[in-house]
One Martini backbone bead per residue (centre of mass of N, CA, C, O) as a GRO file, in nm:
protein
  475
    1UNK     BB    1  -2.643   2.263   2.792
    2UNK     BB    2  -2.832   2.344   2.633
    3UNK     BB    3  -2.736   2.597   2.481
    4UNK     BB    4  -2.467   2.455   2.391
    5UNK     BB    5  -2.630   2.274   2.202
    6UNK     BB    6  -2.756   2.476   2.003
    7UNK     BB    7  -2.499   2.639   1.929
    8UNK     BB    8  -2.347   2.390   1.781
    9UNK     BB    9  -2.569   2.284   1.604
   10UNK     BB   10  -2.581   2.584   1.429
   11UNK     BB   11  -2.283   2.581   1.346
   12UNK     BB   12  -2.327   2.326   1.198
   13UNK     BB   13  -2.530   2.438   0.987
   14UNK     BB   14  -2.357   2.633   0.876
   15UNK     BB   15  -2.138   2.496   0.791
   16UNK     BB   16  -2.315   2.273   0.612
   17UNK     BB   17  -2.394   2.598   0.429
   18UNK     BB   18  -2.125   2.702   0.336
   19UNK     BB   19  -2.023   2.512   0.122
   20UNK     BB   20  -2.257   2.520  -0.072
   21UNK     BB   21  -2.294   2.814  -0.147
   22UNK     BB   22  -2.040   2.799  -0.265
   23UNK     BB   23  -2.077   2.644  -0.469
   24UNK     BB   24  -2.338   2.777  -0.609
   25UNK     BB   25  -2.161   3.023  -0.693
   26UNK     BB   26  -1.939   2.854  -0.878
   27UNK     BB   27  -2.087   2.668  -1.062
   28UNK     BB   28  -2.247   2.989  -1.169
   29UNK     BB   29  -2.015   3.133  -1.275
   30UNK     BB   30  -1.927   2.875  -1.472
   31UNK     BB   31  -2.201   2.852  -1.643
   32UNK     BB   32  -2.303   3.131  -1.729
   33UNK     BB   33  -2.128   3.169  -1.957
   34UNK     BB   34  -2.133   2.907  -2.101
   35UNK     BB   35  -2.461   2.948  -2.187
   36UNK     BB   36  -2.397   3.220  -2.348
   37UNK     BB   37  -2.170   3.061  -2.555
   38UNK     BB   38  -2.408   2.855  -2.654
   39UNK     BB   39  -2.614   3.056  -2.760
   40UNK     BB   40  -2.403   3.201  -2.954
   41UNK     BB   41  -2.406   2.918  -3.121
   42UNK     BB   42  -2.698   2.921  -3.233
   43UNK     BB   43  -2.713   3.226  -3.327
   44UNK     BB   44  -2.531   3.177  -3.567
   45UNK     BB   45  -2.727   2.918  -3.741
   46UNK     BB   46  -2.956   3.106  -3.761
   47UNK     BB   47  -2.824   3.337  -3.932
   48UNK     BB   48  -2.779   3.147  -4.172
   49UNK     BB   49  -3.072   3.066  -4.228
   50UNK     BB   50  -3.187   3.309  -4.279
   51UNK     BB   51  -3.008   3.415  -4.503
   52UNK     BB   52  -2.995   3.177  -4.704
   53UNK     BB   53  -3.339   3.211  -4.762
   54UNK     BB   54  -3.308   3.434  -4.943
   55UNK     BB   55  -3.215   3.246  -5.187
   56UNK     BB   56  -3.442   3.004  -5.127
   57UNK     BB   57  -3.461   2.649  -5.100
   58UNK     BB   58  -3.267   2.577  -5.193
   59UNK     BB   59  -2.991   2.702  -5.042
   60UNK     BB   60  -3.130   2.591  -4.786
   61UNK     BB   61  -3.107   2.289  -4.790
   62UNK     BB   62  -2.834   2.285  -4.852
   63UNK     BB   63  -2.700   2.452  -4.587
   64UNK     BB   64  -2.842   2.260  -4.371
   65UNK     BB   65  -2.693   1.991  -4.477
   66UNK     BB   66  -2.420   2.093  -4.460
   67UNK     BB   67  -2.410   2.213  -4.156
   68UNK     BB   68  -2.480   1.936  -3.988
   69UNK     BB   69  -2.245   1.749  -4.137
   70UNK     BB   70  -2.047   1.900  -4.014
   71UNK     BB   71  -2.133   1.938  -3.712
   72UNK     BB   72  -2.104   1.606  -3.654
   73UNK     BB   73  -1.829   1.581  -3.690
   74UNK     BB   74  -1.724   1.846  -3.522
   75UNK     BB   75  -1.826   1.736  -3.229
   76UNK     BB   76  -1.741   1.442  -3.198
   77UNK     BB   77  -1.425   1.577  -3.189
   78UNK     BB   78  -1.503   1.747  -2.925
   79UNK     BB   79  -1.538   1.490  -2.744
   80UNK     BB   80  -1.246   1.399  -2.788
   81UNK     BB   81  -1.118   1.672  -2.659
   82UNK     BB   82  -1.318   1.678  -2.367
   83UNK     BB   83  -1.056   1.578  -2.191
   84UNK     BB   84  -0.917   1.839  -2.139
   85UNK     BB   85  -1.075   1.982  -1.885
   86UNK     BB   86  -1.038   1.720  -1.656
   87UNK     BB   87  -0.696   1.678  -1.697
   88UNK     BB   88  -0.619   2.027  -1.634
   89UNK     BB   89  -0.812   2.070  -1.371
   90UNK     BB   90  -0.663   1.854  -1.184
   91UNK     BB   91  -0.429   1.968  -1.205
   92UNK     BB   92  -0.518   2.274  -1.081
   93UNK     BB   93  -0.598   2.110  -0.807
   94UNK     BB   94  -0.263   2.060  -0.767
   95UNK     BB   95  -0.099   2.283  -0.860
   96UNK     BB   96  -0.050   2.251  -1.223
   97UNK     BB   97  -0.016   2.443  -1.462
   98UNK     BB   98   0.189   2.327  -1.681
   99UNK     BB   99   0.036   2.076  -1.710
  100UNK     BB  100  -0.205   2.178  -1.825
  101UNK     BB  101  -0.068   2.308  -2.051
  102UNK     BB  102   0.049   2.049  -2.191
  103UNK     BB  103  -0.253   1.917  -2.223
  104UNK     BB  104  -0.327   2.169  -2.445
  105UNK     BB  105  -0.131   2.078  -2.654
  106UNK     BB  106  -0.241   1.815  -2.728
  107UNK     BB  107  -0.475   1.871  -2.835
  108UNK     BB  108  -0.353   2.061  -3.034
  109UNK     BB  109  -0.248   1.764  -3.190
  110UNK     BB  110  -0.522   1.651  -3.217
  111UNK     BB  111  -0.664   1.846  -3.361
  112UNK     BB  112  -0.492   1.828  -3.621
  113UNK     BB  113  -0.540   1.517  -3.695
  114UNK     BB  114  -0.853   1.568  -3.707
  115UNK     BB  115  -0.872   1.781  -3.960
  116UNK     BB  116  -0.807   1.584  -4.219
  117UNK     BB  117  -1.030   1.377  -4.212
  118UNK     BB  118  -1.274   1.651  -4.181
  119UNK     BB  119  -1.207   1.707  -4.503
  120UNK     BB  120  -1.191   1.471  -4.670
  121UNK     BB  121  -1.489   1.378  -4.587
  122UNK     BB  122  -1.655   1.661  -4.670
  123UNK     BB  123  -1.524   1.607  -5.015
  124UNK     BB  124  -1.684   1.321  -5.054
  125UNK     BB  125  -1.999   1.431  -4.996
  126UNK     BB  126  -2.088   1.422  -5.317
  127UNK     BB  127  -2.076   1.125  -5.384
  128UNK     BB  128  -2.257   1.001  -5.149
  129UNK     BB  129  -2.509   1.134  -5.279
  130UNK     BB  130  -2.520   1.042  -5.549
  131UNK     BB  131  -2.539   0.738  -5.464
  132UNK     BB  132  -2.843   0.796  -5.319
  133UNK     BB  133  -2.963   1.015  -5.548
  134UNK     BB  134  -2.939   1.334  -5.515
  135UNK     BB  135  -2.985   1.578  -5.652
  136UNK     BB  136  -2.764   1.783  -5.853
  137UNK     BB  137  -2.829   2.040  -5.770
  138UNK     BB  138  -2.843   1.939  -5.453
  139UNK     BB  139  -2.496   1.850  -5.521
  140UNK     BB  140  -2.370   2.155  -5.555
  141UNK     BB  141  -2.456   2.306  -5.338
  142UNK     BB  142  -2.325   2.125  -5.097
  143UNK     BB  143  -2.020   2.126  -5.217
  144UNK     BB  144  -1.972   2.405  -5.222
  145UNK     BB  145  -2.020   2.451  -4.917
  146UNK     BB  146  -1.793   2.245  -4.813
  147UNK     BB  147  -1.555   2.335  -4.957
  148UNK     BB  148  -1.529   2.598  -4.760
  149UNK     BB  149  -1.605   2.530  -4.508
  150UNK     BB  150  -1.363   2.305  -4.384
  151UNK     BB  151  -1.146   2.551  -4.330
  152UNK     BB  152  -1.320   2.553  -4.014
  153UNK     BB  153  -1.190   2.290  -3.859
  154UNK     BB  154  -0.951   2.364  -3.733
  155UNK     BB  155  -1.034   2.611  -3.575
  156UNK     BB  156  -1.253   2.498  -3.434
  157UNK     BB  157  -1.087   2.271  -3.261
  158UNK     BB  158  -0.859   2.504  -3.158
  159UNK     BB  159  -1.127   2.638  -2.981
  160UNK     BB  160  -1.192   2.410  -2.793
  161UNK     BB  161  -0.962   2.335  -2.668
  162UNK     BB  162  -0.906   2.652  -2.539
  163UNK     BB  163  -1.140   2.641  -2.407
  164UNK     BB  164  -1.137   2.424  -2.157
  165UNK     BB  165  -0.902   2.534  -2.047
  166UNK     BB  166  -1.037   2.798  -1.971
  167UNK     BB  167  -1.224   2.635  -1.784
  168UNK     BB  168  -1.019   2.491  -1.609
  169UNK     BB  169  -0.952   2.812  -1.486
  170UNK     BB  170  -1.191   2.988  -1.465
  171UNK     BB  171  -1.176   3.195  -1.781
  172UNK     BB  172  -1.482   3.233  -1.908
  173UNK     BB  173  -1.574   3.548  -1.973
  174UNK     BB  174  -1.400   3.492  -2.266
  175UNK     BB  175  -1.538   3.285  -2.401
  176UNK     BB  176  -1.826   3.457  -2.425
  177UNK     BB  177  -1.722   3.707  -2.554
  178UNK     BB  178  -1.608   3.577  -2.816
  179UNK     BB  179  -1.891   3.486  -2.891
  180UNK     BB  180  -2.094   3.730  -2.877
  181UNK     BB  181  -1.915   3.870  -3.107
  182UNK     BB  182  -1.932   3.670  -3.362
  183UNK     BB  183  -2.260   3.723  -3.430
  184UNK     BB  184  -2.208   4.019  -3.579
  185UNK     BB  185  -2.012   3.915  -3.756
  186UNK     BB  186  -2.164   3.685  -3.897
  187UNK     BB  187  -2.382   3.848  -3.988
  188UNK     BB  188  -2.183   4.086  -4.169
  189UNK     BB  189  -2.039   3.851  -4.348
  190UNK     BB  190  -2.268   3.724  -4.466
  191UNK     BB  191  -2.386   4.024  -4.571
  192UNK     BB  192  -2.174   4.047  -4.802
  193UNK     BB  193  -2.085   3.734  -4.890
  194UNK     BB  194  -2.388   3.655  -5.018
  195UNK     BB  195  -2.455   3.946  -5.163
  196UNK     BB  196  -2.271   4.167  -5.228
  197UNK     BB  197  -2.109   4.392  -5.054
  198UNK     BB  198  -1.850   4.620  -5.049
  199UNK     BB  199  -1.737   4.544  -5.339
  200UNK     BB  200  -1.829   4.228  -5.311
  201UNK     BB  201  -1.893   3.910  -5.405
  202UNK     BB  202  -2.157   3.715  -5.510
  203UNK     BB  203  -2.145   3.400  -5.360
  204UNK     BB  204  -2.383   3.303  -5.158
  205UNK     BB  205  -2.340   2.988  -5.009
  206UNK     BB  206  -2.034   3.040  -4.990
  207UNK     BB  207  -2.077   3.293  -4.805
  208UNK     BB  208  -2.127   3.151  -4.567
  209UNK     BB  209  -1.936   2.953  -4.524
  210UNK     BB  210  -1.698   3.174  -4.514
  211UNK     BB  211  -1.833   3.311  -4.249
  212UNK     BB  212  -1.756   3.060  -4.069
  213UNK     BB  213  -1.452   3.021  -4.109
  214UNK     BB  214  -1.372   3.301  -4.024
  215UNK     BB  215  -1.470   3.310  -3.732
  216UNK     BB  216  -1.314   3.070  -3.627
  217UNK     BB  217  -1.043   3.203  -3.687
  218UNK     BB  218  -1.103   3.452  -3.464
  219UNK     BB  219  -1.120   3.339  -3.274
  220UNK     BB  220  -0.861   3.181  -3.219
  221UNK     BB  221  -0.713   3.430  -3.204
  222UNK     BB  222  -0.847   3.551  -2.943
  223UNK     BB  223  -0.736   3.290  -2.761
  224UNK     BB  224  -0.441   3.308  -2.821
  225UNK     BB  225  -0.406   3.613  -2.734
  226UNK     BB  226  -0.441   3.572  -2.454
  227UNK     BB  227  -0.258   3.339  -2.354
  228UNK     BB  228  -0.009   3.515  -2.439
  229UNK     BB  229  -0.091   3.736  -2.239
  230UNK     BB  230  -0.114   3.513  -1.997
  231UNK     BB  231   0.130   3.285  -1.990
  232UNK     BB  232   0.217   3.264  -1.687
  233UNK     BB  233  -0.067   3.151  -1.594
  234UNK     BB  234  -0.119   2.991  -1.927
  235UNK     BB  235   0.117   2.771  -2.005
  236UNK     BB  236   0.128   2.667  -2.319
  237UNK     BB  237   0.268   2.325  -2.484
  238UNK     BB  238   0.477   2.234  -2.721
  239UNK     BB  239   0.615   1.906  -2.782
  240UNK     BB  240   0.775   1.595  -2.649
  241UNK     BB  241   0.662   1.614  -2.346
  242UNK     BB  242   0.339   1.591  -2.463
  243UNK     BB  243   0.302   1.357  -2.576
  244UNK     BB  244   0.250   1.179  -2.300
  245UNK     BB  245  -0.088   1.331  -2.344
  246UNK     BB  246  -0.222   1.167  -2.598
  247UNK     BB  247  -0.292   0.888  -2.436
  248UNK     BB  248  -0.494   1.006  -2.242
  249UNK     BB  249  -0.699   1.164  -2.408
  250UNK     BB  250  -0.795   0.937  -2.580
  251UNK     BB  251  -0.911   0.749  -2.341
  252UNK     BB  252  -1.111   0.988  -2.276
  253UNK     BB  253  -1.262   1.068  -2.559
  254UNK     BB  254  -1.326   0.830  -2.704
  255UNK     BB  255  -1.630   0.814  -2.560
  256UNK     BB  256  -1.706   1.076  -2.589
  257UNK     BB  257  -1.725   1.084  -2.910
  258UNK     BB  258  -1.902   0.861  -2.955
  259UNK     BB  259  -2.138   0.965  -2.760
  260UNK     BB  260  -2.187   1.232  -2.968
  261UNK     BB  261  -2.258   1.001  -3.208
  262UNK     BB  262  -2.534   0.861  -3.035
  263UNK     BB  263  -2.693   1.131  -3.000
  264UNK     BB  264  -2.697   1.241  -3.264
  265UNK     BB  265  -2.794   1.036  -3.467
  266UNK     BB  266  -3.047   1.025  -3.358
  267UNK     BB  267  -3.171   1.279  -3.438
  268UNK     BB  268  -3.097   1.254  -3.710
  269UNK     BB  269  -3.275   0.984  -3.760
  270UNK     BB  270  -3.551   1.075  -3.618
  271UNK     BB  271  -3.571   1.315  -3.868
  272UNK     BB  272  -3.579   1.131  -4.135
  273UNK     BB  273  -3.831   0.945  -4.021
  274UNK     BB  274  -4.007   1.223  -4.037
  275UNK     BB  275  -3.988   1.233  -4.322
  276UNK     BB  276  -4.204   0.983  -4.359
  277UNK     BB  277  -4.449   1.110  -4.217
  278UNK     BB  278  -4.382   1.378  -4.356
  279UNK     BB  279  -4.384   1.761  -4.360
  280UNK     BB  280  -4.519   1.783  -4.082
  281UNK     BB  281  -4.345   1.628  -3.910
  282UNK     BB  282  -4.108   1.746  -3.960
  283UNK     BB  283  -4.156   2.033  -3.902
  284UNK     BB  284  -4.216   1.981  -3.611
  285UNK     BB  285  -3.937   1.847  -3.495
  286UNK     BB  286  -3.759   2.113  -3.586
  287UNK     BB  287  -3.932   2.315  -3.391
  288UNK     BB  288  -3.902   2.164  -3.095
  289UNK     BB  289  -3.602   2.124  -3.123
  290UNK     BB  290  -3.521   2.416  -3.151
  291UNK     BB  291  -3.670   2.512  -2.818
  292UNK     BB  292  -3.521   2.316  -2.684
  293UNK     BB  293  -3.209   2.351  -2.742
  294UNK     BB  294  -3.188   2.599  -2.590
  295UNK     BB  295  -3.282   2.508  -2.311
  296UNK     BB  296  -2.992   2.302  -2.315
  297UNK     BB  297  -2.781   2.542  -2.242
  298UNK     BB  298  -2.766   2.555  -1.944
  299UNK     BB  299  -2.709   2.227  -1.881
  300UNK     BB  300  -2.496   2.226  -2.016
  301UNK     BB  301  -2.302   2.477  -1.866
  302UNK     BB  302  -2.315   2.296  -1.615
  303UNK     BB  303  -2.170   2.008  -1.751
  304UNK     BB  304  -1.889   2.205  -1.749
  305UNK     BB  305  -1.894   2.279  -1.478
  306UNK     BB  306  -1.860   2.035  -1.329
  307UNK     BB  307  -1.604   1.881  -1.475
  308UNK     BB  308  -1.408   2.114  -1.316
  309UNK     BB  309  -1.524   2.094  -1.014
  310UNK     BB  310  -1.460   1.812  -0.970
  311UNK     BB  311  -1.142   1.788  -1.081
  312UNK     BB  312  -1.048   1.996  -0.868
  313UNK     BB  313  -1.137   1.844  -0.620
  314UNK     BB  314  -0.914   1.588  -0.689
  315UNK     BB  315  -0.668   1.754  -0.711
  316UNK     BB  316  -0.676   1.830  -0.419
  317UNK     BB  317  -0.824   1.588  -0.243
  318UNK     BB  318  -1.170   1.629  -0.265
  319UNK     BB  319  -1.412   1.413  -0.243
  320UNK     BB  320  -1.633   1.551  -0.152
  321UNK     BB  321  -1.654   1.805  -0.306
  322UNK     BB  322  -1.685   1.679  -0.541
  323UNK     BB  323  -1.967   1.572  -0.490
  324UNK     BB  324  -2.102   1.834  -0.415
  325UNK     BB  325  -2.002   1.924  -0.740
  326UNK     BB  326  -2.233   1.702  -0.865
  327UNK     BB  327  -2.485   1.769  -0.748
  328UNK     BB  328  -2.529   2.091  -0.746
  329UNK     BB  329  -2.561   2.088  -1.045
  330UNK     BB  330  -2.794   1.864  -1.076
  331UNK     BB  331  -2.980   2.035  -0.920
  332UNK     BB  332  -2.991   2.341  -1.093
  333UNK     BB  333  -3.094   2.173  -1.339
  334UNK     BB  334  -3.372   2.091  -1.215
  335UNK     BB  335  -3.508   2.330  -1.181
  336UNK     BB  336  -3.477   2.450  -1.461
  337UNK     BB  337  -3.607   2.216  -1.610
  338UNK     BB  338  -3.897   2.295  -1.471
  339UNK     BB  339  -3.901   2.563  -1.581
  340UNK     BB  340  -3.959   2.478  -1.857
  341UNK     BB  341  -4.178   2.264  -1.840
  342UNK     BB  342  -4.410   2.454  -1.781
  343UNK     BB  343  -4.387   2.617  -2.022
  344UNK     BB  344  -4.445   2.397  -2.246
  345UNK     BB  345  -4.734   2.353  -2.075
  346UNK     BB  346  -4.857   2.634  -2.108
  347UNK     BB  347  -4.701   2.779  -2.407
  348UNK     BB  348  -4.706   2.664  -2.682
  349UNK     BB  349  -4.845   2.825  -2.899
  350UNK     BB  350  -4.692   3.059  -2.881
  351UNK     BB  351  -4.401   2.900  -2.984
  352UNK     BB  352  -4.542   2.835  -3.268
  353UNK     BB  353  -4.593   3.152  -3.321
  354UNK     BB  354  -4.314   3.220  -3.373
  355UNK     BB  355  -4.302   3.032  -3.681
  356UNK     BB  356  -4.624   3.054  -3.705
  357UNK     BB  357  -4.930   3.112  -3.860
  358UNK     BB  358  -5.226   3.012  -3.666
  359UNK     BB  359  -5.424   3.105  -3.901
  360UNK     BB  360  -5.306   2.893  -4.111
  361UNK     BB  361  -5.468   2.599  -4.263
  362UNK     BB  362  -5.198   2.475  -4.395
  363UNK     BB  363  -5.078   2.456  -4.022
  364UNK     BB  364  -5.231   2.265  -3.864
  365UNK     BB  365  -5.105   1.998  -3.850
  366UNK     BB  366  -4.828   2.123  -3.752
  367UNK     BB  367  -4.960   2.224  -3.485
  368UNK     BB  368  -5.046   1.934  -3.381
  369UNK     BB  369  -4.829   1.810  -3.357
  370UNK     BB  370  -4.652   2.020  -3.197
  371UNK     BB  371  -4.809   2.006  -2.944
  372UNK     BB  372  -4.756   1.683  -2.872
  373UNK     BB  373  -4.466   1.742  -2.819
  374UNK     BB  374  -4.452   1.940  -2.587
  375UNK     BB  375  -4.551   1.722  -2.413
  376UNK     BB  376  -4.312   1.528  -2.432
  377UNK     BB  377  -4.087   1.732  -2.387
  378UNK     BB  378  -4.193   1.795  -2.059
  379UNK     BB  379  -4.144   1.526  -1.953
  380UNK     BB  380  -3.803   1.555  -2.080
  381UNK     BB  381  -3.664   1.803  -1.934
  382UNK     BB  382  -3.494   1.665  -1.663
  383UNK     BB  383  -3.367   1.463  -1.778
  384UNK     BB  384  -3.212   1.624  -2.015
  385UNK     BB  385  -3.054   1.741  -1.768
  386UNK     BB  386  -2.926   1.532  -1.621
  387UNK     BB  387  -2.761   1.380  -1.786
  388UNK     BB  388  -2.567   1.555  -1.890
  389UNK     BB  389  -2.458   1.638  -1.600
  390UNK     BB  390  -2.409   1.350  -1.502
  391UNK     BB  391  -2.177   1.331  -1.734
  392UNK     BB  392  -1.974   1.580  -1.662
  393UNK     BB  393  -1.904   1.488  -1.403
  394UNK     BB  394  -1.773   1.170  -1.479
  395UNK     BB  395  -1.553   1.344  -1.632
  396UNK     BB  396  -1.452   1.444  -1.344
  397UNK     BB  397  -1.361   1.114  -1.294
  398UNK     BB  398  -1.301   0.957  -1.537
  399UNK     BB  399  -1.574   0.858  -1.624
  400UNK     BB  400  -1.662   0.735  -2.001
  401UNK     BB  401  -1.725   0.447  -2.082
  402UNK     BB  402  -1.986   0.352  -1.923
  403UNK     BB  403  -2.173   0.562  -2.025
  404UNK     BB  404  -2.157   0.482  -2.315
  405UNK     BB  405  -2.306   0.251  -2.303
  406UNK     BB  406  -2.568   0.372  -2.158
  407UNK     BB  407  -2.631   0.538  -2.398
  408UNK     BB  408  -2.668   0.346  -2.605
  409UNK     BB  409  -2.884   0.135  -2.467
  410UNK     BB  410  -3.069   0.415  -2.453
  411UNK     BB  411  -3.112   0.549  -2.688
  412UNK     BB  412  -3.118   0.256  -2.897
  413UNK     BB  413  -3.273   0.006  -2.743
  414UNK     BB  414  -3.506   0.200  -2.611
  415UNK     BB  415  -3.566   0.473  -2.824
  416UNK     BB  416  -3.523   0.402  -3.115
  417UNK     BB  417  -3.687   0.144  -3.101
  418UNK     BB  418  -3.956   0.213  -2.978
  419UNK     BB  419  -4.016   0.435  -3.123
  420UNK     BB  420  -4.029   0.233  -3.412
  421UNK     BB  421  -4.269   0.104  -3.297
  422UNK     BB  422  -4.488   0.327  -3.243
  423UNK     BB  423  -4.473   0.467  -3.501
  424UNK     BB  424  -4.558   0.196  -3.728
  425UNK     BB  425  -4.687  -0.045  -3.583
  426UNK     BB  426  -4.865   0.119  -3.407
  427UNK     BB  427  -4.901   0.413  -3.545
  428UNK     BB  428  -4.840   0.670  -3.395
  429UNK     BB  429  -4.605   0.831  -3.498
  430UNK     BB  430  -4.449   1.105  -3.418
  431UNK     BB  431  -4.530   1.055  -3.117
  432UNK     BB  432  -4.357   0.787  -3.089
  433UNK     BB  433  -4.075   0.851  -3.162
  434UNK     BB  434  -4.064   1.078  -2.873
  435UNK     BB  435  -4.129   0.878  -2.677
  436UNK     BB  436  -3.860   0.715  -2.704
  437UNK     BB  437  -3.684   0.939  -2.637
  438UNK     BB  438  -3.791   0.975  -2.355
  439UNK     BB  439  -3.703   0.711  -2.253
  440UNK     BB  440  -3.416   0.707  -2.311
  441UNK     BB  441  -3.343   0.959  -2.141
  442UNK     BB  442  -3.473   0.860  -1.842
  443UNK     BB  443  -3.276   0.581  -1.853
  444UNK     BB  444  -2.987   0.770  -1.856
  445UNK     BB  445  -3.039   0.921  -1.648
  446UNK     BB  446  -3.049   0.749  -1.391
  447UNK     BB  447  -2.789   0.583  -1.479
  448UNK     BB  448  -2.596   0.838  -1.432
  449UNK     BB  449  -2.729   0.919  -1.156
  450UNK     BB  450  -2.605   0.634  -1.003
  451UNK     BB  451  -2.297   0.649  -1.145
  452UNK     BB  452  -2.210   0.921  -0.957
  453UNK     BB  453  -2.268   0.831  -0.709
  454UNK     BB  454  -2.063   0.579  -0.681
  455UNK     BB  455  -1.783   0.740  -0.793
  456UNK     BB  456  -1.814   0.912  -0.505
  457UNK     BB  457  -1.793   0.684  -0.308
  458UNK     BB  458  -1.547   0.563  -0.377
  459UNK     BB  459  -1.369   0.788  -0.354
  460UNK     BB  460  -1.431   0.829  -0.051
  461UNK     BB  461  -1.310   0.538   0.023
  462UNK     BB  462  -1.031   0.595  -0.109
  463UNK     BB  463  -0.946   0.801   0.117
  464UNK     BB  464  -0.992   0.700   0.391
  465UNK     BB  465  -0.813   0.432   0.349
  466UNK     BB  466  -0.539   0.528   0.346
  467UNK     BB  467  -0.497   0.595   0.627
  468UNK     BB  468  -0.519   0.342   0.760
  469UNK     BB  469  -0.333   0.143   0.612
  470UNK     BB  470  -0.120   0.332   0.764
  471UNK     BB  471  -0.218   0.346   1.077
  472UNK     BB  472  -0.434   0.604   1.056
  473UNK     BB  473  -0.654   0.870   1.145
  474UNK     BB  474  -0.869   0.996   1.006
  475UNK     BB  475  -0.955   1.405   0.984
   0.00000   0.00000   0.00000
């Protein structure tokens, strides 16, 4: 009998770890290419602000603050497109590749809605800023910019799309592949189109945009090429069939949409402030969130694959697995951003030495204040990964309203208020905005993961309870 006992016991701790590795191997698969597609993403606007630098202060102030104020429109816009991976994987995981094309066609219908008003709001905003008082000479420049990168806002939002679908079939290495050639391509488009080589005209500021612009639109065809070259496997579909999927992605988008307007305004705002402080503090704010964010590309990519390993596993019918696909990315995220957190603690010199010279004492100010973010940064970055991957799991649940409060009252009522009483009245600086930020997203990541188990296991007791109804013992 003890043999026999030994034995099953064995076998069950086998059996409850080979789901478990099957997770972790599934979860890696789709999260890996998706954080190098991320980074290549990061690769591109690094290239664009390297070579516009090469022109000037102002050509790279007005193309900084004109590639932002893109940027946050149409982020905030693929918030509301990012309900079609888990809308697509749900049918995916029953079985239904057909709806999963329908659901992707509405996006791209909803996409194009959202492109007239992010070109007409972009060719507005040198208005905007002449009311604010803005110096004309940069309020050419970045009219400039916008007027030409704005050209690239359709093809964004259509790349959004076909990403999501493609992440939702577990399609990722085509993604990723199309990231990492724009890199090359959008060097060279830069460097012809910005200086005038291989007797193109010098463009300047307008060279950038347009090399935006243009890569855009080739990613764009290269994702539609594939999905053609696919098409028996994954039928995309444009049509009246597919318009009662519009307000399907609207009811699941429009909080996630929120959700990133209220996470970039937070640091767009704590940005600002910091040039209240000075151009040491916002110097150092720029360096160190621009390592962070770095660091924040592979949580990223695991919050995305989150997203359709959760819906994937509730279209197929099994909630158990799929609260398993929402804990194996936030544990493989908390591991990842610990060893993040080590990095940051042990060498900020070293990364602070990656953009400035640490031996001119005219950046020691800048140095000083950039070491004690470090260590504040460190302190929130497993919290800063565990929130992503626990909003990326929700939304495999189609609870994104929830978050969105949960964010609002976290980021803004605790982060930006608190963050604002330590840095003024109290007089912390640039290190009090910081403090700020770090309590904001460390309650933001809590109540997100406790709203992730919770939506677990009611899915998981109400799998349960539907055989009992019928007069069944479950499976």
């Amino acid at each position: 009998m003890t043999a026999a006992r030994t034995v099953a016991r064995t076998a069950a701790r086998t059996a409850g770890r080979a789901p478990l590795a099957a997770e972790i191997r599934a979860t890696l698969a789709v999260a890996a290419p998706l954080a190098g597609a991320n980074l290549a993403q990061m690769a591109m606007q690094v290239t664009n602000m390297v070579m516009v630098g090469h022109l000037g202060a102002v050509p790279l102030a007005a193309a900084g603050l004109g590639a932002a104020l893109y940027a946050t429109l149409l982020m905030t816009c693929q918030g509301v497109l990012a309900a079609v991976a888990p809308l697509a994987a749900h049918e995916v995981g029953a079985d239904d590749r057909s709806s999963a094309g329908g659901i992707a066609g509405a996006g791209i219908i909803v996409a194009a809605l959202l492109a007239a008003p992010v070109i007409a709001v972009l060719t507005l905003v040198p208005l905007l800023l002449a009311a604010l008082g803005y110096a004309p000479h940069l309020i050419a420049g970045i009219g400039a910019f916008l007027r030409v990168v704005c050209w690239g806002a359709p093809a964004f939002l259509g790349v959004a799309v076909l990403r999501f679908l493609l992440v939702a079939v577990f399609r990722v290495r085509i993604v990723m592949l199309v990231s990492l050639l724009a890199v090359p391509l959008n060097a060279a488009l830069n460097w012809v189109l910005i200086f005038g080589h291989l007797g193109m005209p010098e463009l300047g500021i307008r060279g950038s945009a347009g090399a935006t612009a243009i890569v855009q639109w080739l990613m764009l065809l290269c994702l539609a090429g594939y999905l053609v070259f696919r098409s028996s496997q994954i039928p995309v579909s444009i049509g009246r069939r597919v318009l009662r999927q519009i307000p399907r992605i609207l009811r699941l988008g429009l909080p996630i949409g929120a959700l990133r307007a209220l996470e970039i305004g937070l640091f767009v705002t704590t940005g600002i402030l910091m040039g209240v402080l000075g151009a040491d503090a916002l110097g150092a704010h720029q360096l160190v969130f621009n390592v962070v964010g770095v660091c924040f590309m592979v949580p990223l990519g695991l919050s995305q694959a989150a997203t359709v390993r959760v819906a994937v596993q509730l279209g197929a019918g099994a909630p158990g697995a799929a609260q398993r696909a929402g804990f194996v990315a936030l544990a493989l995220g908390v591991v990842f951003m610990v060893g993040t957190a080590v990095l940051l603690l042990t060498a900020p010199r070293t990364l602070v030495g990656l953009y400035l010279d640490l031996a001119d004492p005219a950046n020691q100010g800048l140095v000083a204040i950039a070491l004690h973010l470090f260590f504040i940064a460190a302190l929130f970055q497993v919290f800063d990964g565990m929130q992503v991957i626990a909003v990326g799991a929700l939304r495999g649940y189609q609870d994104t309203a929830v978050p969105m409060l949960i964010a609002a009252i976290g980021y803004w009522a605790i982060g930006f208020a608190g963050g604002c009483a330590l840095a003024f009245p109290l007089e912390f600086g640039a290190v009090g905005l910081w403090l700020g930020l770090a309590a904001g997203i460390a309650v933001v990541a809590v109540s997100l993961t406790v709203r992730l188990h919770v939506c677990a296991r009611a899915h998981i007791l109400t799998a349960a309870a539907i055989p009992l109804a019928a007069g069944r013992l479950p499976a």
